[in-house]
Each structure stands twice: as C-alpha cells, then as structure tokens.
PDBQT receptor file of N, H, CA, C and O in Angstrom, charges set to zero:
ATOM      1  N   UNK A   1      92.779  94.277 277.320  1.00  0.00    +0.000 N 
ATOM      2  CA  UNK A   1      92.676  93.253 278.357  1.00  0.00    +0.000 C 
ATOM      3  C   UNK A   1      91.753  93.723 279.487  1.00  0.00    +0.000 C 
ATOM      4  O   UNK A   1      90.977  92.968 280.073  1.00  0.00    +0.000 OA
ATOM      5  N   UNK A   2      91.894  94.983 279.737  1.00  0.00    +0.000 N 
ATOM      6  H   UNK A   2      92.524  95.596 279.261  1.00  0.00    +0.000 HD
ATOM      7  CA  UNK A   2      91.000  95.539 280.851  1.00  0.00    +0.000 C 
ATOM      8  C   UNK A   2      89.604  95.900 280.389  1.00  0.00    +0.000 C 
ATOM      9  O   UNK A   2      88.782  96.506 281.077  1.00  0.00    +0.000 OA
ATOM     10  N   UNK A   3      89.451  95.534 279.352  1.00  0.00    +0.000 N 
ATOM     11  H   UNK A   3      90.119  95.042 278.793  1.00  0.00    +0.000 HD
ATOM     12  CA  UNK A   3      87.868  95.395 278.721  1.00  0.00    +0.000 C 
ATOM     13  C   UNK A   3      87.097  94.085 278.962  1.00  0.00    +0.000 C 
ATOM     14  O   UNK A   3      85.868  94.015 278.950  1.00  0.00    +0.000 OA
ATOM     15  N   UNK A   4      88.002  92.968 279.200  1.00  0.00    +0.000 N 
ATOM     16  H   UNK A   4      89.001  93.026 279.210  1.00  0.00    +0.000 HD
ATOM     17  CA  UNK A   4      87.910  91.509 279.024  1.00  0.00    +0.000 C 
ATOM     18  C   UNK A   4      88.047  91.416 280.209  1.00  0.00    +0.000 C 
ATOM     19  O   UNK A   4      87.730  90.247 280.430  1.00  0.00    +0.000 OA
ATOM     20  N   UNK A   5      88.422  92.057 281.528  1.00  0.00    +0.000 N 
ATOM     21  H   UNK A   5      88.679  93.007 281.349  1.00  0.00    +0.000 HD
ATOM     22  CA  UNK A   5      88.134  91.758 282.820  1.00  0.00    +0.000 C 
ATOM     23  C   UNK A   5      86.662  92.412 283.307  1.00  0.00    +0.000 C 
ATOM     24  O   UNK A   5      85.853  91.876 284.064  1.00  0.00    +0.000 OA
ATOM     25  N   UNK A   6      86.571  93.459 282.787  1.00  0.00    +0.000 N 
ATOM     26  H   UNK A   6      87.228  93.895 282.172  1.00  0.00    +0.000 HD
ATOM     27  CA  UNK A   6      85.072  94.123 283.214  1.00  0.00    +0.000 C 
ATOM     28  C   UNK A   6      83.917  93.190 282.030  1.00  0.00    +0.000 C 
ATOM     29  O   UNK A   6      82.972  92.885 282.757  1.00  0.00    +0.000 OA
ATOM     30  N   UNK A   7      83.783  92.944 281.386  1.00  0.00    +0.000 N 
ATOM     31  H   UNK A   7      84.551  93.191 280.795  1.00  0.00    +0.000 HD
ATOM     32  CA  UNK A   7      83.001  92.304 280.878  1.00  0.00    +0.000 C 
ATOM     33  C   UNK A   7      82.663  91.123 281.726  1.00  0.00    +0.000 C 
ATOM     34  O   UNK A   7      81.525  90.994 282.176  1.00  0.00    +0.000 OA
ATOM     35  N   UNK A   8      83.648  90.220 281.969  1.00  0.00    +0.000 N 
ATOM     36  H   UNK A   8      84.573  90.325 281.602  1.00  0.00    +0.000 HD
ATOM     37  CA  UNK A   8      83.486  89.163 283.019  1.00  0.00    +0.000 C 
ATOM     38  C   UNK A   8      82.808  89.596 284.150  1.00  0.00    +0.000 C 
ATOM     39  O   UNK A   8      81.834  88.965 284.562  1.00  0.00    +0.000 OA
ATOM     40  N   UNK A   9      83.171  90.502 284.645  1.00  0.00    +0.000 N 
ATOM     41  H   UNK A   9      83.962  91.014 284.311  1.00  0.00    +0.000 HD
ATOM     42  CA  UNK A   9      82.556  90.789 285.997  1.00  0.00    +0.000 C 
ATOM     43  C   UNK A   9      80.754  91.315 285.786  1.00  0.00    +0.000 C 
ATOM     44  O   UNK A   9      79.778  90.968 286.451  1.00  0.00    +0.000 OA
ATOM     45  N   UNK A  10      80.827  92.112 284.787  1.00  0.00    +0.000 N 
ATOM     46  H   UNK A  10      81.620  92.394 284.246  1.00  0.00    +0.000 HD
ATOM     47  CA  UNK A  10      79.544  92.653 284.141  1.00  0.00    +0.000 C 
ATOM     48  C   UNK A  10      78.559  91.147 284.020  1.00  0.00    +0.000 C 
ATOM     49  O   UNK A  10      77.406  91.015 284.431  1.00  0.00    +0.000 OA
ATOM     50  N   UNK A  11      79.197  90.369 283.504  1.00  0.00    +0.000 N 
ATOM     51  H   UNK A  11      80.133  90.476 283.170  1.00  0.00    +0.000 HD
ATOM     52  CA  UNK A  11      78.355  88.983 283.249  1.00  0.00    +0.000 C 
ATOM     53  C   UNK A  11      78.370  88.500 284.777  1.00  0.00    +0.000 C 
ATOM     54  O   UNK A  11      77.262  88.334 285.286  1.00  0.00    +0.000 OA
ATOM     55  N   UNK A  12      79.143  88.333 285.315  1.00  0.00    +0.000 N 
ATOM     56  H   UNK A  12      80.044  88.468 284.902  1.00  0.00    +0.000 HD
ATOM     57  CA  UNK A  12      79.128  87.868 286.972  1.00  0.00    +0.000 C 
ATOM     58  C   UNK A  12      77.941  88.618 287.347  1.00  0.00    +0.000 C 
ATOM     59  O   UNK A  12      76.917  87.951 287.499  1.00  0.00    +0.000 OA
ATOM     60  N   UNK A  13      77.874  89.911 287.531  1.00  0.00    +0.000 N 
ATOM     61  H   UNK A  13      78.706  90.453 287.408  1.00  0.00    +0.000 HD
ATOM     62  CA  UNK A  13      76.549  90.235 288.521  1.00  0.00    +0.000 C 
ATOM     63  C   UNK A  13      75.545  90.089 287.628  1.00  0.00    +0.000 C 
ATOM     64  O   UNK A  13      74.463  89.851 288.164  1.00  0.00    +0.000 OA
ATOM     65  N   UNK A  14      75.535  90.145 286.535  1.00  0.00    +0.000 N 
ATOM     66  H   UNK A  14      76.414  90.339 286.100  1.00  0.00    +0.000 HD
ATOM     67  CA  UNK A  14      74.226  89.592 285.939  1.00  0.00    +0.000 C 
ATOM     68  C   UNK A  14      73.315  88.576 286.394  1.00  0.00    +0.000 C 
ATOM     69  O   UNK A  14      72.145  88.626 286.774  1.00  0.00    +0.000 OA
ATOM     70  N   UNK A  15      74.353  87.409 286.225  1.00  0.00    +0.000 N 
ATOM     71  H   UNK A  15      75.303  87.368 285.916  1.00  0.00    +0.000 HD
ATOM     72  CA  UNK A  15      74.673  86.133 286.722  1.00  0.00    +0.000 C 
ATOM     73  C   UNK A  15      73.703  86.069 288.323  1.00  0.00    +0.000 C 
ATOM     74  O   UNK A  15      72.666  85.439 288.532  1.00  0.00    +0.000 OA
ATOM     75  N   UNK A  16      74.311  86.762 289.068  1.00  0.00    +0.000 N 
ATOM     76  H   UNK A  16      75.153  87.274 288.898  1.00  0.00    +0.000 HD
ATOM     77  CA  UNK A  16      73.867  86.859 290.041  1.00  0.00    +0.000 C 
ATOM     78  C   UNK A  16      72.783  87.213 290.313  1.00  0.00    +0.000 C 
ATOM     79  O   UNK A  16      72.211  86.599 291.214  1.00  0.00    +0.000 OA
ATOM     80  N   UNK A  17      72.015  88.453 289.571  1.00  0.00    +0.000 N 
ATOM     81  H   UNK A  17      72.480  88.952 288.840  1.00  0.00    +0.000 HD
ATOM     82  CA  UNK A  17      71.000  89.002 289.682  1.00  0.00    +0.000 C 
ATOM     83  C   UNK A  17      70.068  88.002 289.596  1.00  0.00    +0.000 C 
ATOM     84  O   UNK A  17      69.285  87.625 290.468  1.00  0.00    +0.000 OA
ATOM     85  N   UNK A  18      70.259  87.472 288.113  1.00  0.00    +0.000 N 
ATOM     86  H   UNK A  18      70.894  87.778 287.404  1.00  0.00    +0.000 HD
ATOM     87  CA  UNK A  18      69.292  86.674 287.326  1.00  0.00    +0.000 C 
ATOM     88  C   UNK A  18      69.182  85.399 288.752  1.00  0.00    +0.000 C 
ATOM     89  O   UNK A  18      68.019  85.033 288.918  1.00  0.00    +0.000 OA
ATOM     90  N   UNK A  19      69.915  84.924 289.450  1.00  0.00    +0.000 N 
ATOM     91  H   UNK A  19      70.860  85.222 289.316  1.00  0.00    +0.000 HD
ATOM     92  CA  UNK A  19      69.951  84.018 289.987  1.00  0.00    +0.000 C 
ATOM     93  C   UNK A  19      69.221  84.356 291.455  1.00  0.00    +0.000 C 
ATOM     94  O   UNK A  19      68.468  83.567 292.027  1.00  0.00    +0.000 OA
ATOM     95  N   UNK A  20      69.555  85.565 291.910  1.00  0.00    +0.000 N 
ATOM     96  H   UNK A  20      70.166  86.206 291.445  1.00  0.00    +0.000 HD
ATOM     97  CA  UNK A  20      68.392  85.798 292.892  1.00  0.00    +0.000 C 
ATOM     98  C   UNK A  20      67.465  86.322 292.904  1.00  0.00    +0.000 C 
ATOM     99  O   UNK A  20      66.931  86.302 294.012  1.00  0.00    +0.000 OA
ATOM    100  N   UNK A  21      66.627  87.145 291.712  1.00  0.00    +0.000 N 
ATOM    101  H   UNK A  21      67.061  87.161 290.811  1.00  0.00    +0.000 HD
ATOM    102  CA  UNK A  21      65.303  87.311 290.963  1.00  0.00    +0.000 C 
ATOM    103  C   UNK A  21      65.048  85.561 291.114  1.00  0.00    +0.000 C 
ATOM    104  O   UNK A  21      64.903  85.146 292.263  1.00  0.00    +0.000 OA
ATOM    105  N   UNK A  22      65.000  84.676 290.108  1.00  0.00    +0.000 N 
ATOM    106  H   UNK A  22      65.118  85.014 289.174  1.00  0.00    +0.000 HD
ATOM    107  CA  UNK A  22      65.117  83.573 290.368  1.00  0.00    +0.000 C 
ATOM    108  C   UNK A  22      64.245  82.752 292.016  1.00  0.00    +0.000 C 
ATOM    109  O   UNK A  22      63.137  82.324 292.338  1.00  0.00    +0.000 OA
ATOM    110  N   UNK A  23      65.613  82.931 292.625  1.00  0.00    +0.000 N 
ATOM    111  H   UNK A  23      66.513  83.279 292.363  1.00  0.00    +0.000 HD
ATOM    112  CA  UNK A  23      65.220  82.335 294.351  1.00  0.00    +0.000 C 
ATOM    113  C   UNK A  23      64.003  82.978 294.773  1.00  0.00    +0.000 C 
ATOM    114  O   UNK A  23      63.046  82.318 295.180  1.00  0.00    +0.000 OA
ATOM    115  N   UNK A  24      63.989  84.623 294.671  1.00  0.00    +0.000 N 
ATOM    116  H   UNK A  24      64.766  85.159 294.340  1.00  0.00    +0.000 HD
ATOM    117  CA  UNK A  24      62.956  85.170 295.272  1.00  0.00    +0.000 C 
ATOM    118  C   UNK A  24      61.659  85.127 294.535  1.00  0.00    +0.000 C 
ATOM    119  O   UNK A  24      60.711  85.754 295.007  1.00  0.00    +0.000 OA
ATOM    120  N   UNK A  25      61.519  84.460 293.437  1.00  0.00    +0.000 N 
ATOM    121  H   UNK A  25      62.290  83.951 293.054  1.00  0.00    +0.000 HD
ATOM    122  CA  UNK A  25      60.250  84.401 292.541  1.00  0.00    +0.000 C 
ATOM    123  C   UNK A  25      59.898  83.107 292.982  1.00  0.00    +0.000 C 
ATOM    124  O   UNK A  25      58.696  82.957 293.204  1.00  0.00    +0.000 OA
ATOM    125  N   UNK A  26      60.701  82.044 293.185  1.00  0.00    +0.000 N 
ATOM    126  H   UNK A  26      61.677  82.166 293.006  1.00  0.00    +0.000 HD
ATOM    127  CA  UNK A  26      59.909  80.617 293.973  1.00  0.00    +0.000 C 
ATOM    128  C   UNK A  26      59.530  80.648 295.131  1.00  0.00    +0.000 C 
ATOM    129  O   UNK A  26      58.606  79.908 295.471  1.00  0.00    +0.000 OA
ATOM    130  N   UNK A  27      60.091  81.440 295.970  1.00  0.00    +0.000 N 
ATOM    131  H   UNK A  27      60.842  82.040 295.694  1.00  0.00    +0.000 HD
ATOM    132  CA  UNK A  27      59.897  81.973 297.689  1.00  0.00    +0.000 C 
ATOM    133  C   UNK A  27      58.576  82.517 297.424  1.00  0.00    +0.000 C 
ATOM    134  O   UNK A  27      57.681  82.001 298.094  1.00  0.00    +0.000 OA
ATOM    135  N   UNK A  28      58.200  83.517 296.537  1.00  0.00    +0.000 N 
ATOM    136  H   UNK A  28      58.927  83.936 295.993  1.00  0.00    +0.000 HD
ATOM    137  CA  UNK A  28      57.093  84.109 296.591  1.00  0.00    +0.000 C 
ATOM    138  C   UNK A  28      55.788  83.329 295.988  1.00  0.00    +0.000 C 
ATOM    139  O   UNK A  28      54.579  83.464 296.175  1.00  0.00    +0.000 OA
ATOM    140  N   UNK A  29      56.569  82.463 295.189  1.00  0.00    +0.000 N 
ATOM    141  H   UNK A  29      57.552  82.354 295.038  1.00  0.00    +0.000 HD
ATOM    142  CA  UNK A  29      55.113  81.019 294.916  1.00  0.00    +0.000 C 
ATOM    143  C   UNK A  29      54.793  80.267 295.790  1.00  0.00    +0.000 C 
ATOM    144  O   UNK A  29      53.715  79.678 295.714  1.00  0.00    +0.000 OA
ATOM    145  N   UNK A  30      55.928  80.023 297.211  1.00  0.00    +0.000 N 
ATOM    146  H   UNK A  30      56.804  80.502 297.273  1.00  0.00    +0.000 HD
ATOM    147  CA  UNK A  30      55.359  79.090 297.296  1.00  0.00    +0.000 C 
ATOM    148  C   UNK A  30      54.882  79.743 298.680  1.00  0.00    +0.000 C 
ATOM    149  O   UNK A  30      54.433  78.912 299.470  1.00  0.00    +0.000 OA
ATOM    150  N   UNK A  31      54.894  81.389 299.234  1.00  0.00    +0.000 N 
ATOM    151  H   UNK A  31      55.258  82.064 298.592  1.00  0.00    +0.000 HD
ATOM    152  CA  UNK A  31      54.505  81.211 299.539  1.00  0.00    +0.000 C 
ATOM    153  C   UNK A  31      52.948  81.884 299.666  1.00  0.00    +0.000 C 
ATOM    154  O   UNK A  31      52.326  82.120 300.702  1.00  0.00    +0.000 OA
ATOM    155  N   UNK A  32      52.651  82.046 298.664  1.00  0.00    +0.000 N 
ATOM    156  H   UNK A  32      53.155  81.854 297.822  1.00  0.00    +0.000 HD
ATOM    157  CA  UNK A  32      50.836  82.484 297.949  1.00  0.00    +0.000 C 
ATOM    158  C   UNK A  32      50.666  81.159 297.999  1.00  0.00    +0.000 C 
ATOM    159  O   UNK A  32      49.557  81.012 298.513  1.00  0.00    +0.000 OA
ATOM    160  N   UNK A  33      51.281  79.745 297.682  1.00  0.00    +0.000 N 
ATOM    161  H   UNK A  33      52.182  79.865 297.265  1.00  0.00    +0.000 HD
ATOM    162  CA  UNK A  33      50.741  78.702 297.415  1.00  0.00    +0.000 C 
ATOM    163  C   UNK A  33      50.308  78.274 299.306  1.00  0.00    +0.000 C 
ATOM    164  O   UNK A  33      49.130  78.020 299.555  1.00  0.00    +0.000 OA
ATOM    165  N   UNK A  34      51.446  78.241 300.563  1.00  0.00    +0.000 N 
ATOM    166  H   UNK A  34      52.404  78.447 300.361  1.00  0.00    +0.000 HD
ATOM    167  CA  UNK A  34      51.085  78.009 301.151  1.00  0.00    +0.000 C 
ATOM    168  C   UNK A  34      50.031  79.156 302.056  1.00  0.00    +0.000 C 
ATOM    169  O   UNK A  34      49.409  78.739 303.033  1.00  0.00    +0.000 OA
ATOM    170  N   UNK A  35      49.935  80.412 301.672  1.00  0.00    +0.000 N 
ATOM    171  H   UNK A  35      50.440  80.750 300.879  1.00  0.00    +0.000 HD
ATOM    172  CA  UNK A  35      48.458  80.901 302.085  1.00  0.00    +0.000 C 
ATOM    173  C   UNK A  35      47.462  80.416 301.488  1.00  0.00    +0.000 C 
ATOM    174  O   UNK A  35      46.499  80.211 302.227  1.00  0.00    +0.000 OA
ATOM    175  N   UNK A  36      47.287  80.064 300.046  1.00  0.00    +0.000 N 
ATOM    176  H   UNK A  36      48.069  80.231 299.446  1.00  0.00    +0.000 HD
ATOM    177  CA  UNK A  36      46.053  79.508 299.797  1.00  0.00    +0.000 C 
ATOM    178  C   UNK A  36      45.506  78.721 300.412  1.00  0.00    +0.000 C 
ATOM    179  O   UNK A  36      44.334  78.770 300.785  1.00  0.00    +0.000 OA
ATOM    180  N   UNK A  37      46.789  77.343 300.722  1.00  0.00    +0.000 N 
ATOM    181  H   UNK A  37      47.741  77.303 300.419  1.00  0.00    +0.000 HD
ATOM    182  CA  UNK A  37      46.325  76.361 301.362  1.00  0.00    +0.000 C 
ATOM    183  C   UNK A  37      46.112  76.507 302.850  1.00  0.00    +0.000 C 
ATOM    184  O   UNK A  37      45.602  75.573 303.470  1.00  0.00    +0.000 OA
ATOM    185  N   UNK A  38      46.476  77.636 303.471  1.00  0.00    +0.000 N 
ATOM    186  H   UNK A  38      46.890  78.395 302.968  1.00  0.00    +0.000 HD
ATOM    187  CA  UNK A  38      45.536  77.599 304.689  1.00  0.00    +0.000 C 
ATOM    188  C   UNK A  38      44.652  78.427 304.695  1.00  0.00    +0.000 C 
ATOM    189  O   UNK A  38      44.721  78.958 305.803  1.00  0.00    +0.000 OA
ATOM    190  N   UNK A  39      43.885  78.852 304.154  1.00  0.00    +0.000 N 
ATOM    191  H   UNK A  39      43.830  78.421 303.253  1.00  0.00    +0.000 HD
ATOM    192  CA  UNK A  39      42.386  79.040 303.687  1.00  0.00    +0.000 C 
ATOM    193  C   UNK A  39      41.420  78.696 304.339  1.00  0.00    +0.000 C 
ATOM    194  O   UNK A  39      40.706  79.294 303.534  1.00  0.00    +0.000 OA
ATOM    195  N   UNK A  40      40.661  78.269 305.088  1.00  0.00    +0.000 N 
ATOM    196  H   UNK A  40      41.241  77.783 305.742  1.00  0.00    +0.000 HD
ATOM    197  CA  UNK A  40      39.516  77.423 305.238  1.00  0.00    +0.000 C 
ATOM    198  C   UNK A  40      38.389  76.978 304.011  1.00  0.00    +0.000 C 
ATOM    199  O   UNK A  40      37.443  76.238 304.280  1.00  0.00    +0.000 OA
TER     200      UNK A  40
C-alpha cells in the first residue's frame, strides 16, 4: 500500500513539473514574440 501512495505522489510532481515547464515555455514565446514586435 505504501508503494501505491508514493507512486501517486511521484506522478503528482511530475504532473506539476510538466505543467510549469509548460507555463514557462508560453511566457517565454510570448515574450520573444512581444520583443520582436517592438522592433522598429
């Protein structure tokens, strides 16, 4: 049973990771996208 609680949790921060890799990979598009666009 105490294999089947750490596994869960193991998938939880995964979970998490994957999810704020994620946030911080669109933050960083958009914002190269908004330096491009102020460019001259």
């Amino acid at each position: 049973m105490k294999n089947q609680i750490l596994a869960d949790s193991v998938l939880n921060a995964v979970d998490s990771v994957i999810w704020w890799y994620g946030a911080l990979f669109w933050l960083f598009i958009a914002v190269i996208a908004l330096m491009v666009w102020m460019l001259p």
